[in-house]
Structures are given as structure tokens and as C-alpha cells.
PDB file of N, H, CA, C and O in Angstrom:
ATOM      1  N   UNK A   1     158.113 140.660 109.275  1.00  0.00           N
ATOM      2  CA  UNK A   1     158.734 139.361 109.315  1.00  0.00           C
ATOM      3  C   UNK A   1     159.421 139.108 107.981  1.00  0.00           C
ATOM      4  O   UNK A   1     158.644 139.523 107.122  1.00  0.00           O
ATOM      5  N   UNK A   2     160.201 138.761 107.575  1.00  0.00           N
ATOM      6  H   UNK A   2     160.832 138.424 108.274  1.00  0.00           H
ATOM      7  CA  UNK A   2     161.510 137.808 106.156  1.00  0.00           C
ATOM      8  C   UNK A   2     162.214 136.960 106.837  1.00  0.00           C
ATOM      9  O   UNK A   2     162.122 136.631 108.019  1.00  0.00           O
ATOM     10  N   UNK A   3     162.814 136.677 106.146  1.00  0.00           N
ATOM     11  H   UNK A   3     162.889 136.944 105.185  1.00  0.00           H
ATOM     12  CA  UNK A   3     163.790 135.307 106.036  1.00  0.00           C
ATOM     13  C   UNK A   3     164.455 135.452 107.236  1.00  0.00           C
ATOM     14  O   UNK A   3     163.822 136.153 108.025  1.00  0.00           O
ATOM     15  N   UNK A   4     165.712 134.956 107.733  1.00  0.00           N
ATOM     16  H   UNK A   4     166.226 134.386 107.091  1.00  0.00           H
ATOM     17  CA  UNK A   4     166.546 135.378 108.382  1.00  0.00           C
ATOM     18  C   UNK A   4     167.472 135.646 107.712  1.00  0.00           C
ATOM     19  O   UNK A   4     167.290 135.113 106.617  1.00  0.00           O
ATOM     20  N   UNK A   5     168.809 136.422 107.739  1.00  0.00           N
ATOM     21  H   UNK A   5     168.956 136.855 108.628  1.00  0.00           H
ATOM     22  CA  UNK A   5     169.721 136.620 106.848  1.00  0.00           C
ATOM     23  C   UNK A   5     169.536 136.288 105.222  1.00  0.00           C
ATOM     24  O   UNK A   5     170.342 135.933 104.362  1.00  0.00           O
ATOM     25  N   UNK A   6     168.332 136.522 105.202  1.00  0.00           N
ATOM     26  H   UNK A   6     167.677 136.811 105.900  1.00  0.00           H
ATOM     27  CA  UNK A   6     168.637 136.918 103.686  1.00  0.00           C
ATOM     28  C   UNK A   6     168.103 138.582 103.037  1.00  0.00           C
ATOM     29  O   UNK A   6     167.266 139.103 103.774  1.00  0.00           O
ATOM     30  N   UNK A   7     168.420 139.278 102.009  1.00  0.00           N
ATOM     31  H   UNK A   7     169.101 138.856 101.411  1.00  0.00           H
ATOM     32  CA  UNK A   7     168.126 140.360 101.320  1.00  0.00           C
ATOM     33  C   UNK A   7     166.419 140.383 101.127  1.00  0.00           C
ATOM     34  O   UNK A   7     166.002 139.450 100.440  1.00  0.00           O
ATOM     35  N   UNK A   8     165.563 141.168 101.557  1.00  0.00           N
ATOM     36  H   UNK A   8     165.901 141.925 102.115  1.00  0.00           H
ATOM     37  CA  UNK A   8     163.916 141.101 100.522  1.00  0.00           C
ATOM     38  C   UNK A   8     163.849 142.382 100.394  1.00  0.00           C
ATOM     39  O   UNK A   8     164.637 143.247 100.777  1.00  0.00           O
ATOM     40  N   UNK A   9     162.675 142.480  99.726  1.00  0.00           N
ATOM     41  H   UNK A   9     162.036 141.777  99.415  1.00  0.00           H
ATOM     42  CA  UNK A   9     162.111 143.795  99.368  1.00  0.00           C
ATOM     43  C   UNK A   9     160.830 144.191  99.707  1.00  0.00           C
ATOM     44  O   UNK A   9     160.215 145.074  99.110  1.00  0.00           O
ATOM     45  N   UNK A  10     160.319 143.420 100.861  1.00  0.00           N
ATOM     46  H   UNK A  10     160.818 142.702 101.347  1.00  0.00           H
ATOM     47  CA  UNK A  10     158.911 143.552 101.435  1.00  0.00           C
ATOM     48  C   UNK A  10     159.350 143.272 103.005  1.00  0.00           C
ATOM     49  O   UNK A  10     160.446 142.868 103.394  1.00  0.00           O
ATOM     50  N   UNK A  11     157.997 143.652 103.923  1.00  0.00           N
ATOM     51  H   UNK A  11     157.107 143.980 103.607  1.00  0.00           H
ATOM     52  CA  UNK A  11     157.519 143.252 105.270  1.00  0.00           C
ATOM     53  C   UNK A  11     156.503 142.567 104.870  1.00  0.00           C
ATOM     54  O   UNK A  11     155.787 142.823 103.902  1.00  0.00           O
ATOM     55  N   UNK A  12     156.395 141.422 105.825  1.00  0.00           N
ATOM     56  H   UNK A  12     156.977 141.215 106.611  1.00  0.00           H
ATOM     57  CA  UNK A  12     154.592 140.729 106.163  1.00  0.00           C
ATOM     58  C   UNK A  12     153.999 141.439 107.645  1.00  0.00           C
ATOM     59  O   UNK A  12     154.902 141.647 108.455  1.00  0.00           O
ATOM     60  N   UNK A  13     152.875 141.759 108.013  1.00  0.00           N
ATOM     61  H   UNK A  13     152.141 141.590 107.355  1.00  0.00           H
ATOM     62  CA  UNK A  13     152.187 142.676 108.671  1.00  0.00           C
ATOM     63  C   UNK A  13     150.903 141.792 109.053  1.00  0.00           C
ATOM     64  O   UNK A  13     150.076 141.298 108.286  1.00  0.00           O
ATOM     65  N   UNK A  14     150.955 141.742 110.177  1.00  0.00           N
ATOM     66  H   UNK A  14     151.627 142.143 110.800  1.00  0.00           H
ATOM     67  CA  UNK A  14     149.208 141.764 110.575  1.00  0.00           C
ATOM     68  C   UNK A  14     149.205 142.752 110.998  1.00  0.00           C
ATOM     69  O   UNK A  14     150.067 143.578 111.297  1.00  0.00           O
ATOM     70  N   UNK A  15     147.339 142.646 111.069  1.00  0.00           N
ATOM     71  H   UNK A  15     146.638 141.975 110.826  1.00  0.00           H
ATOM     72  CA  UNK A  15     146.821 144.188 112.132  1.00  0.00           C
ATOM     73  C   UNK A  15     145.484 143.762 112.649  1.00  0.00           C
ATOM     74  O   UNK A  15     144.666 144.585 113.060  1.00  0.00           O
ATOM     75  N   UNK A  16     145.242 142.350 112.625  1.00  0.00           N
ATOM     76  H   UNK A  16     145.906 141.681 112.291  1.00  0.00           H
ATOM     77  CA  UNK A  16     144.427 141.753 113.444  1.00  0.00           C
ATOM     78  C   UNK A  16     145.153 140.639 114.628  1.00  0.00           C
ATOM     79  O   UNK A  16     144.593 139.632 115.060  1.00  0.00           O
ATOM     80  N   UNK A  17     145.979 140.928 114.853  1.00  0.00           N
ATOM     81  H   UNK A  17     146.434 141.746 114.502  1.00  0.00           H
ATOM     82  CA  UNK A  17     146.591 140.101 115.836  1.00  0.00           C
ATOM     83  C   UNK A  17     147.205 138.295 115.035  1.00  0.00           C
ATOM     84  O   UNK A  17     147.257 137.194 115.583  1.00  0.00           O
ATOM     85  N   UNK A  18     147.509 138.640 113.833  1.00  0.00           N
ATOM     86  H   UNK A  18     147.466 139.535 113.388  1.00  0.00           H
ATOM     87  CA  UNK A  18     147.669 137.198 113.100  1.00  0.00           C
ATOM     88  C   UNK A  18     147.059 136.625 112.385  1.00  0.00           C
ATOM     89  O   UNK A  18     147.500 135.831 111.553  1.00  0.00           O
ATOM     90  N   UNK A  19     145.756 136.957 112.595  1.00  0.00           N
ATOM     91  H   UNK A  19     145.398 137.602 113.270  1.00  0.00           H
ATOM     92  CA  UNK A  19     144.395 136.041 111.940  1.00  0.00           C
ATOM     93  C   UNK A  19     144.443 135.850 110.245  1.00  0.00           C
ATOM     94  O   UNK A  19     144.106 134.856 109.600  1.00  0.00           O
ATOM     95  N   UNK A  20     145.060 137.337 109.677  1.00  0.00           N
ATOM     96  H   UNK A  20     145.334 138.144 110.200  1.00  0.00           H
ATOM     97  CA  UNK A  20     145.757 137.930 108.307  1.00  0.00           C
ATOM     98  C   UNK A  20     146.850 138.301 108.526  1.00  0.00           C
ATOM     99  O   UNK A  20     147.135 139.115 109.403  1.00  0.00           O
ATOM    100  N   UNK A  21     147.829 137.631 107.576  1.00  0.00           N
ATOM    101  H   UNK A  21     147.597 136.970 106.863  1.00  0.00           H
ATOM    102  CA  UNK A  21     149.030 138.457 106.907  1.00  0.00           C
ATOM    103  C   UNK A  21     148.724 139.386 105.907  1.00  0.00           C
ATOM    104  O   UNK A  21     147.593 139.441 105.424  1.00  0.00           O
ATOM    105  N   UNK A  22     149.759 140.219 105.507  1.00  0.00           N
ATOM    106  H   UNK A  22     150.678 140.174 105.899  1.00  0.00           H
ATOM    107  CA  UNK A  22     149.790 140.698 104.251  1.00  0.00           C
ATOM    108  C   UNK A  22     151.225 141.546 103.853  1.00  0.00           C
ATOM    109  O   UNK A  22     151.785 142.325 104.623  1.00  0.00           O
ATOM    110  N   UNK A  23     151.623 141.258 102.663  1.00  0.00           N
ATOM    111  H   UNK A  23     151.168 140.624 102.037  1.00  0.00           H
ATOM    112  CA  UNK A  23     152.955 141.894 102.127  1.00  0.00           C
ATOM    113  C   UNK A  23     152.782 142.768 101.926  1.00  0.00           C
ATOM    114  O   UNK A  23     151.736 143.021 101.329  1.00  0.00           O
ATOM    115  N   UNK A  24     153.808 143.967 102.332  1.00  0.00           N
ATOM    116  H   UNK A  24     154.658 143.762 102.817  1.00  0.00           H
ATOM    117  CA  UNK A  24     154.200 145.396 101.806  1.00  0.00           C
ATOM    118  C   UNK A  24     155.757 145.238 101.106  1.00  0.00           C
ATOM    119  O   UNK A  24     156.786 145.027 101.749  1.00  0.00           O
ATOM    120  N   UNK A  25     155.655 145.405  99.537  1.00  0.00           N
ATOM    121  H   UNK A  25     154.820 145.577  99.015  1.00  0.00           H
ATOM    122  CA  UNK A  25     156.944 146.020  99.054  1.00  0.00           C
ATOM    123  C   UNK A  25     157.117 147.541  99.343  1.00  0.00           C
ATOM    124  O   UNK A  25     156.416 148.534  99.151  1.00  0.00           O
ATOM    125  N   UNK A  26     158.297 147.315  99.865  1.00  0.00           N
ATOM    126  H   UNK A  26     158.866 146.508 100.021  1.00  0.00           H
ATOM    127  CA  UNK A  26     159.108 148.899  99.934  1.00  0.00           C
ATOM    128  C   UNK A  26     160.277 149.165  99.060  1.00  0.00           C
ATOM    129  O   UNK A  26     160.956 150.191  99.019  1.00  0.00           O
ATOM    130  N   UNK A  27     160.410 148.012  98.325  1.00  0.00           N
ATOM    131  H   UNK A  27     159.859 147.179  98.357  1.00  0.00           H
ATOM    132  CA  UNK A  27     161.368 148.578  97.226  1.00  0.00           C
ATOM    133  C   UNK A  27     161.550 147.540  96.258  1.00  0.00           C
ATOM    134  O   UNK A  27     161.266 146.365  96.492  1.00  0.00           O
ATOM    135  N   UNK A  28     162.056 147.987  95.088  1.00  0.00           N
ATOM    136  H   UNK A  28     162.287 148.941  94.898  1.00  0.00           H
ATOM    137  CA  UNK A  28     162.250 147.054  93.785  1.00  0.00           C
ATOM    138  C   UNK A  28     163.303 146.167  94.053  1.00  0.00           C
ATOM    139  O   UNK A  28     163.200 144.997  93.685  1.00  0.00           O
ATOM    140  N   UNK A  29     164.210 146.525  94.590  1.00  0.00           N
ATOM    141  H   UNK A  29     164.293 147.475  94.889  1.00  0.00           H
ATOM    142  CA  UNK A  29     165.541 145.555  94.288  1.00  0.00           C
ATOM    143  C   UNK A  29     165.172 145.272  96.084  1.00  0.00           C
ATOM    144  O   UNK A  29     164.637 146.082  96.842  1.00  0.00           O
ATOM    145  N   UNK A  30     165.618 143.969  96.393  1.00  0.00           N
ATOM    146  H   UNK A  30     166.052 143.311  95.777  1.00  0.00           H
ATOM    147  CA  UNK A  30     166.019 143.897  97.894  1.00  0.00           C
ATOM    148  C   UNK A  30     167.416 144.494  98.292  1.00  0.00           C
ATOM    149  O   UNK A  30     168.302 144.955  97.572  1.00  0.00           O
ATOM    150  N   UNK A  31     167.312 144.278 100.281  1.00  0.00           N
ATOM    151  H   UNK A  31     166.592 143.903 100.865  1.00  0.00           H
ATOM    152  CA  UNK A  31     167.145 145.275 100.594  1.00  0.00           C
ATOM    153  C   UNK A  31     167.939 144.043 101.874  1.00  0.00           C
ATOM    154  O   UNK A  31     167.172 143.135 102.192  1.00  0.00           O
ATOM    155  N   UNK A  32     169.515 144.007 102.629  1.00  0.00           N
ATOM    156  H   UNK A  32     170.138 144.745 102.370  1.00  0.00           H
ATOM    157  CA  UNK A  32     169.610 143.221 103.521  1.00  0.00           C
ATOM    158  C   UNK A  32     169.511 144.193 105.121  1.00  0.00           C
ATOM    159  O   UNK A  32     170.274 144.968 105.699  1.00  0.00           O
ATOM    160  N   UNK A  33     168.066 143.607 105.406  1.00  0.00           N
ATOM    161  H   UNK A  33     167.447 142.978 104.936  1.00  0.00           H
ATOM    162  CA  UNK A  33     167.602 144.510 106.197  1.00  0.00           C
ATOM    163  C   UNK A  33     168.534 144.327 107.727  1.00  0.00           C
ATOM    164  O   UNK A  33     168.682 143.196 108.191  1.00  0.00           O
ATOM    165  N   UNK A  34     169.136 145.571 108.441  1.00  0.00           N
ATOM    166  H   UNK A  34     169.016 146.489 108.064  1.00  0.00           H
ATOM    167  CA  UNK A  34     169.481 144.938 110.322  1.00  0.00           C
ATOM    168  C   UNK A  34     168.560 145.473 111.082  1.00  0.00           C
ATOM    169  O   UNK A  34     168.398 144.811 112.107  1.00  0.00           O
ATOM    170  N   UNK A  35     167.807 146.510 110.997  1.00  0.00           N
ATOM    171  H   UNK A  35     167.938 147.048 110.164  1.00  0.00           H
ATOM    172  CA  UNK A  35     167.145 146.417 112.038  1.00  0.00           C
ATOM    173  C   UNK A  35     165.373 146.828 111.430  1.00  0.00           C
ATOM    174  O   UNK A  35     165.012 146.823 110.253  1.00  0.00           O
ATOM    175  N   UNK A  36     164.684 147.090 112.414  1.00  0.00           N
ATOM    176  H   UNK A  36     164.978 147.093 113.370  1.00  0.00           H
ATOM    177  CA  UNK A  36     163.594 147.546 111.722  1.00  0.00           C
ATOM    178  C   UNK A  36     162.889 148.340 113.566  1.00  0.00           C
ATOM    179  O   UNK A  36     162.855 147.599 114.548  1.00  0.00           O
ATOM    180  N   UNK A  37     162.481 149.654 113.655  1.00  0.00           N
ATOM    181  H   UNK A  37     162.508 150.256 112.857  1.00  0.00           H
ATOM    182  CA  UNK A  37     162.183 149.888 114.465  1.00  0.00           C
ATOM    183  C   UNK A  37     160.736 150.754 114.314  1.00  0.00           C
ATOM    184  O   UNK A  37     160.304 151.257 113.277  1.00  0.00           O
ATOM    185  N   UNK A  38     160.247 150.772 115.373  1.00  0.00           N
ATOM    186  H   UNK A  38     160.598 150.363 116.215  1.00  0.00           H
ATOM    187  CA  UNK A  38     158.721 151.578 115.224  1.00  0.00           C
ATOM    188  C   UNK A  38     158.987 152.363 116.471  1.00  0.00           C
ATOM    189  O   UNK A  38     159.148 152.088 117.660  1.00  0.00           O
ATOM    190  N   UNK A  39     158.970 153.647 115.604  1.00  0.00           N
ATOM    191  H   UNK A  39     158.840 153.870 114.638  1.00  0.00           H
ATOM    192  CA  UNK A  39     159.194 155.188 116.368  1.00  0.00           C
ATOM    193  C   UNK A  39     157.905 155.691 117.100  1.00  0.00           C
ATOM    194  O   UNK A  39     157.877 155.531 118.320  1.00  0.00           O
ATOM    195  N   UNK A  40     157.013 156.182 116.587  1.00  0.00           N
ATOM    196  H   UNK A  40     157.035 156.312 115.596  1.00  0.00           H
ATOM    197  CA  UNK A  40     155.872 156.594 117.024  1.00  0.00           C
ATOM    198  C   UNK A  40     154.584 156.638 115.955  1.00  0.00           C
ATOM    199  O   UNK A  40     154.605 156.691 114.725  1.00  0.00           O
ATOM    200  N   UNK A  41     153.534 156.600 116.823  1.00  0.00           N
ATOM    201  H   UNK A  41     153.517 156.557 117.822  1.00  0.00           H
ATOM    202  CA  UNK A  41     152.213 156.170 115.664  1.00  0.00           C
ATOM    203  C   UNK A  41     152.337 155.049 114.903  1.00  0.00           C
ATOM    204  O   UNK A  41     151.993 155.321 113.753  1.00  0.00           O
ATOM    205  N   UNK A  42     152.664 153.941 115.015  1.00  0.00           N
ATOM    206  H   UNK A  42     152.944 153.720 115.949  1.00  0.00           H
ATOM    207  CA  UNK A  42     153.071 153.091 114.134  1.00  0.00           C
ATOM    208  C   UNK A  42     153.571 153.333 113.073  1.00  0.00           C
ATOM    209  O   UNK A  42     153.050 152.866 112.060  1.00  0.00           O
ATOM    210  N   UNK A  43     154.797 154.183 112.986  1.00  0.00           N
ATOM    211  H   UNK A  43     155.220 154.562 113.809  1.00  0.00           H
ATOM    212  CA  UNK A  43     155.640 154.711 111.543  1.00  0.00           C
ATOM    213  C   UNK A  43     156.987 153.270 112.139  1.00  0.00           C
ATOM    214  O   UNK A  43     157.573 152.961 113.176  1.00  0.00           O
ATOM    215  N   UNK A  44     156.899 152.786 110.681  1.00  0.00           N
ATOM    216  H   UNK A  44     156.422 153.037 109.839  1.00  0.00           H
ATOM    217  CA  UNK A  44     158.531 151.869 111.135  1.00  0.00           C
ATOM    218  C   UNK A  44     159.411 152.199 110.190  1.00  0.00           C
ATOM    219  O   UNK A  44     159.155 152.650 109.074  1.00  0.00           O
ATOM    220  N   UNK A  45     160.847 151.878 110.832  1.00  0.00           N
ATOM    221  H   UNK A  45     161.056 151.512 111.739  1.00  0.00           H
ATOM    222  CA  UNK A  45     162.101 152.484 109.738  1.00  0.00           C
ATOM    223  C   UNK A  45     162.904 151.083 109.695  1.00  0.00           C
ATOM    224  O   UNK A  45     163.042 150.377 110.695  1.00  0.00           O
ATOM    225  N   UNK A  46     163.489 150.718 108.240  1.00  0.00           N
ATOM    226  H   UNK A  46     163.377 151.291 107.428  1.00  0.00           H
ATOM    227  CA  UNK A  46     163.763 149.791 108.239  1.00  0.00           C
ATOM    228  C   UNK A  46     165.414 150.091 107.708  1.00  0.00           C
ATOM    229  O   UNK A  46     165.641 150.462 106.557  1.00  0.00           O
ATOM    230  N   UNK A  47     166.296 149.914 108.530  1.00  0.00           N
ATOM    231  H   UNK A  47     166.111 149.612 109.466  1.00  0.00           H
ATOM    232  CA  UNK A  47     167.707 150.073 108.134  1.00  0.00           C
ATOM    233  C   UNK A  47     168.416 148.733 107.624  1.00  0.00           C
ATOM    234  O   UNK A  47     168.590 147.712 108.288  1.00  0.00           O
ATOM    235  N   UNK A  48     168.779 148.964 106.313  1.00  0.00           N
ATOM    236  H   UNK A  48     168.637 149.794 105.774  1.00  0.00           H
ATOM    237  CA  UNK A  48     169.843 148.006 106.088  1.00  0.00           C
ATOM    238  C   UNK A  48     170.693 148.312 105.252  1.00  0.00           C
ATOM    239  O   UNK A  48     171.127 149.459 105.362  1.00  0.00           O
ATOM    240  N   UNK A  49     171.211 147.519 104.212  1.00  0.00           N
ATOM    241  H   UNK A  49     170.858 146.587 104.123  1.00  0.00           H
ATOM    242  CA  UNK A  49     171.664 147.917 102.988  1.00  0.00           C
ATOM    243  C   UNK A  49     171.808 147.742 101.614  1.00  0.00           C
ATOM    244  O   UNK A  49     172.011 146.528 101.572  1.00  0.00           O
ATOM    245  N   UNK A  50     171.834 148.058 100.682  1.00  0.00           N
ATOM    246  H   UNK A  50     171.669 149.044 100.716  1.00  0.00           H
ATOM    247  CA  UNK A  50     171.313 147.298  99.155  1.00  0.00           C
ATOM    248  C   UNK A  50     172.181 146.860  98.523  1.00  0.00           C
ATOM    249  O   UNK A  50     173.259 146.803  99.115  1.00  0.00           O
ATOM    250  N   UNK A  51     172.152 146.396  97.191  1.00  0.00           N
ATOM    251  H   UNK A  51     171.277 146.442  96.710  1.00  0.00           H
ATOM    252  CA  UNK A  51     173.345 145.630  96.399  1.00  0.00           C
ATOM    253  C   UNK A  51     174.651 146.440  96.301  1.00  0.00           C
ATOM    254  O   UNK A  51     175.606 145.774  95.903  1.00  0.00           O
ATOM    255  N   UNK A  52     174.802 147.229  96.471  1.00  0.00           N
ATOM    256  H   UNK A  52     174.026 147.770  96.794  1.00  0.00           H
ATOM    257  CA  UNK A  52     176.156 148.411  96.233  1.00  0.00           C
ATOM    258  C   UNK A  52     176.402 148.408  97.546  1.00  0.00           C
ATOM    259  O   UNK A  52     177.264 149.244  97.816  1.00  0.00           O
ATOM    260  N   UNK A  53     175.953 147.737  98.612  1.00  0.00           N
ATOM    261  H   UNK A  53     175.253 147.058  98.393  1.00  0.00           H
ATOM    262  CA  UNK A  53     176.651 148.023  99.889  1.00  0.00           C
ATOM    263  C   UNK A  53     176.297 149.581 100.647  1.00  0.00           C
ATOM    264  O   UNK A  53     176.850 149.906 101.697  1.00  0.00           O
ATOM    265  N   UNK A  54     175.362 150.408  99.983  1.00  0.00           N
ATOM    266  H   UNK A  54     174.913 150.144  99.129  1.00  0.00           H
ATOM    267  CA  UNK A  54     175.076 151.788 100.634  1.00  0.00           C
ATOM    268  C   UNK A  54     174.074 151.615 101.755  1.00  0.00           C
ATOM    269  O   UNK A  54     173.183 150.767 101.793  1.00  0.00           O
ATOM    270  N   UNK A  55     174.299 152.389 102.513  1.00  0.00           N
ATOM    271  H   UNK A  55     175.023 153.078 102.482  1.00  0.00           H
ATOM    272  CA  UNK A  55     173.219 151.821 103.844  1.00  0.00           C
ATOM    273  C   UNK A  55     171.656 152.674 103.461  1.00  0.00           C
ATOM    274  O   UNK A  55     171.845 153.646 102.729  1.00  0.00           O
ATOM    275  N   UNK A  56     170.650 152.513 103.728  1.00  0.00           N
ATOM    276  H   UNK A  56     170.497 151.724 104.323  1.00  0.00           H
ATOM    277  CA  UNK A  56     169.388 152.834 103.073  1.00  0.00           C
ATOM    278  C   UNK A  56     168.767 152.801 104.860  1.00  0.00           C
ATOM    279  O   UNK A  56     169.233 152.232 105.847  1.00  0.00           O
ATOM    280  N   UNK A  57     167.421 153.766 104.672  1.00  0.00           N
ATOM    281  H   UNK A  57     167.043 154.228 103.870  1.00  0.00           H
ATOM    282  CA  UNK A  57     166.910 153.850 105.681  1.00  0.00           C
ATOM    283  C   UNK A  57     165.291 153.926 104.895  1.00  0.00           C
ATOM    284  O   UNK A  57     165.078 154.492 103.823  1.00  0.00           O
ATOM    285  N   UNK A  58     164.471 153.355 105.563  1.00  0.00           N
ATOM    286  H   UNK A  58     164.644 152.895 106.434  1.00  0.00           H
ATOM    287  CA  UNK A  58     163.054 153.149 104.721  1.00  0.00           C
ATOM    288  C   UNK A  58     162.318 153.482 105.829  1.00  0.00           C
ATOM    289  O   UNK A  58     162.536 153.084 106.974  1.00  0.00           O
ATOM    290  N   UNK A  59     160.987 154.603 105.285  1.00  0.00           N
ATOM    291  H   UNK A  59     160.810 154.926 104.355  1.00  0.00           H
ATOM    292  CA  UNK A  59     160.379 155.246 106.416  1.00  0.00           C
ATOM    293  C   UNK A  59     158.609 155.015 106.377  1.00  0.00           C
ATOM    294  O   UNK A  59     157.855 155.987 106.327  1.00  0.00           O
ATOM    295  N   UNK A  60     158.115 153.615 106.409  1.00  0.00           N
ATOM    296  H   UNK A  60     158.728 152.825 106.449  1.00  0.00           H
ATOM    297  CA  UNK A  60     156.343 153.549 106.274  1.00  0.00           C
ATOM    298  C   UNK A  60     155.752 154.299 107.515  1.00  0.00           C
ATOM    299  O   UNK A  60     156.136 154.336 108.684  1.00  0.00           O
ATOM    300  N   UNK A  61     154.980 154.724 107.052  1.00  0.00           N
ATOM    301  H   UNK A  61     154.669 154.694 106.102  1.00  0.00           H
ATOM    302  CA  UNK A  61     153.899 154.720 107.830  1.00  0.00           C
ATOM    303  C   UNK A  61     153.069 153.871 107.740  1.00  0.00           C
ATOM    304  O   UNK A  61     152.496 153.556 106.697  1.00  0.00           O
ATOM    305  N   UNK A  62     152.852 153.260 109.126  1.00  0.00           N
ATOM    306  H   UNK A  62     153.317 153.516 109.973  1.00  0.00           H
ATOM    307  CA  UNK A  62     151.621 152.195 108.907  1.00  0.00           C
ATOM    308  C   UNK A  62     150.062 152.650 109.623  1.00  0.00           C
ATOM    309  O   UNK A  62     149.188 151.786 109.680  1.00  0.00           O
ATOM    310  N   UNK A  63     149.831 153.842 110.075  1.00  0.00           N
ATOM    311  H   UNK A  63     150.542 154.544 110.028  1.00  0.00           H
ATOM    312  CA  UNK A  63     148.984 154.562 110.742  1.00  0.00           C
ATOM    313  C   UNK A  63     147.902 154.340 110.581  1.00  0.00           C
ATOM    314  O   UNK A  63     147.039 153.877 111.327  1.00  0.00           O
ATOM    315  N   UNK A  64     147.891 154.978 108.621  1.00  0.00           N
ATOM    316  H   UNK A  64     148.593 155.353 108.016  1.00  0.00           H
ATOM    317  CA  UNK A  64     146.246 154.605 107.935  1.00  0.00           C
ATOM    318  C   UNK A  64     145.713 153.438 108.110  1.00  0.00           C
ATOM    319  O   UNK A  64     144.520 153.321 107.830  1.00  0.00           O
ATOM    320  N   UNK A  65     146.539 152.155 108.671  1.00  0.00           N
ATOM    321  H   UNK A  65     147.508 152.250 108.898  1.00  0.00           H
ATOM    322  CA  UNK A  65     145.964 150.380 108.678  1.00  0.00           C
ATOM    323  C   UNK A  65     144.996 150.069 109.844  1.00  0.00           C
ATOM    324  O   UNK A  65     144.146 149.191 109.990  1.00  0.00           O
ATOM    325  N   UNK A  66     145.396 151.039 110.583  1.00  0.00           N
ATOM    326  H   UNK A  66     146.087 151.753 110.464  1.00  0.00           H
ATOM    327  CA  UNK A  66     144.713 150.955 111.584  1.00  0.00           C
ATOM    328  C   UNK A  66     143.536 151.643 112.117  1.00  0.00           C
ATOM    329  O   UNK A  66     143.371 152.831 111.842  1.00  0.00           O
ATOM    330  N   UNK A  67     142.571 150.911 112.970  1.00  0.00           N
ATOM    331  H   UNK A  67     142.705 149.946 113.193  1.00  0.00           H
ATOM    332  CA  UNK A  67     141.161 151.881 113.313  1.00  0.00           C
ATOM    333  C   UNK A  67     141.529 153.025 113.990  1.00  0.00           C
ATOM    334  O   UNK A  67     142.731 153.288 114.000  1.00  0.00           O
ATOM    335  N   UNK A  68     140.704 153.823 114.604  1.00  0.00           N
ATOM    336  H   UNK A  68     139.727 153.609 114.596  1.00  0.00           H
ATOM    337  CA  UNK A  68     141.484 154.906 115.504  1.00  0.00           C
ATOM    338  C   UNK A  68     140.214 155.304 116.120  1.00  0.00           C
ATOM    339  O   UNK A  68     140.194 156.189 116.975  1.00  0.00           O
TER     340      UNK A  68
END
């Protein structure tokens, strides 16, 4: 979850269904994110682009957050 149209440099995340948030920075400078998708195993990629206008692709794994 961020702003709407604006640049950040983090996700907020639950992994109890809401009960907790919590911030992940994925990068120092923000970051004007368009999409954000979850491929498989809960890995998400977050496409947007940074202050120079270069398009950036960001690759978490969020796997370890979870029980199994």
C-alpha cells in the first residue's frame, strides 16, 4: 500500500490479515511506483521509475514472512 500518485521508497504489508502493518524500504531514494505484481511464492516485483526517469524493476521476496 503508498500514497496514490506519489513517489516512496517502501511497501506496508500485513501477514496477519491486517491486524499488523509493517514497512519494507526497498530503496533509498523513492521510487514512482505503476504497478506492483506477485509472481509466485509470494515474490512481488515492483515496476516504476526513479528521479532520472529510468524505469527500475524491484524483486522481494516475501516467502520467509510467512508460516509454511
Amino acid at each position: 500500500m503508498g500514497k496514490d500518485q506519489q513517489a516512496t521508497s517502501y511497501v506496508t504489508f500485513s501477514v496477519d490479515e491486517g491486524r499488523t502493518w509493517n514497512d519494507y524500504y526497498f530503496s533509498e531514494t523513492p521510487i514512482e511506483i505503476y504497478n506492483i505484481n506477485e509472481i509466485v511464492n509470494n515474490s512481488l516485483y515492483i515496476y516504476g521509475r526513479d528521479s532520472s526517469d529510468r524505469g527500475v524493476i524491484i524483486g522481494l521476496d516475501m516467502s520467509g514472512l510467512f508460516e509454511k
